[in-house]
N, C-alpha and C positions, 0 to 999 in steps of 0.2 A: 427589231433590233438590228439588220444587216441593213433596212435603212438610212438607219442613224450611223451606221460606220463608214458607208458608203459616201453620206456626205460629209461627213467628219474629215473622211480620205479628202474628196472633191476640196473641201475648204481651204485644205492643208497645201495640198499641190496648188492650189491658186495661190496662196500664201508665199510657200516660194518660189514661185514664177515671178511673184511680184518681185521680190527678195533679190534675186538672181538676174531681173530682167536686161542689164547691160550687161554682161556675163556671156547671158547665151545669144543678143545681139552680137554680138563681137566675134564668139564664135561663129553664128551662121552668115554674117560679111565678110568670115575670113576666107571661107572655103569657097569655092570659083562655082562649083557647080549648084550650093545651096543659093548662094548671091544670084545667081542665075536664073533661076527658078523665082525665087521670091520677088526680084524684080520684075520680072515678067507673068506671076502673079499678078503682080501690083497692079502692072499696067495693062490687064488684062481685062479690071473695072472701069467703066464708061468714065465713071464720073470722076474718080481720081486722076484718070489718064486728060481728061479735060482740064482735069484744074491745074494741075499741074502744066500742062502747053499754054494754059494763061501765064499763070506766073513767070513760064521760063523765057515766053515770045510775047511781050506786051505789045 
């Protein structure tokens, strides 16, 4: 039983992440130091960080 609620919960919060998802994009590009962070997440993966320097420097 706390299986099935457990993912019941999981489904729901994916649900509205989905729901929500320019919302809380917006909020976390607004604030300087989550934009920061996330960016430098970003670019912290090989391979995005390559693809991106193609794109931007052909």
């Amino acid at each position: 039983m706390g299986r099935i609620v457990s993912i019941f919960v999981i489904g729901l919060g994916g649900y509205l992440f989905f729901q929500n998802r320019y919302r809380l994009l917006n909020v976390v590009l607004s604030n300087v130091w989550l934009r920061r962070f996330v960016v430098g997440s970003f670019m912290d993966m090989p391979g995005m960080r390559d693809r991106m320097m193609k794109s931007v420097f052909r």
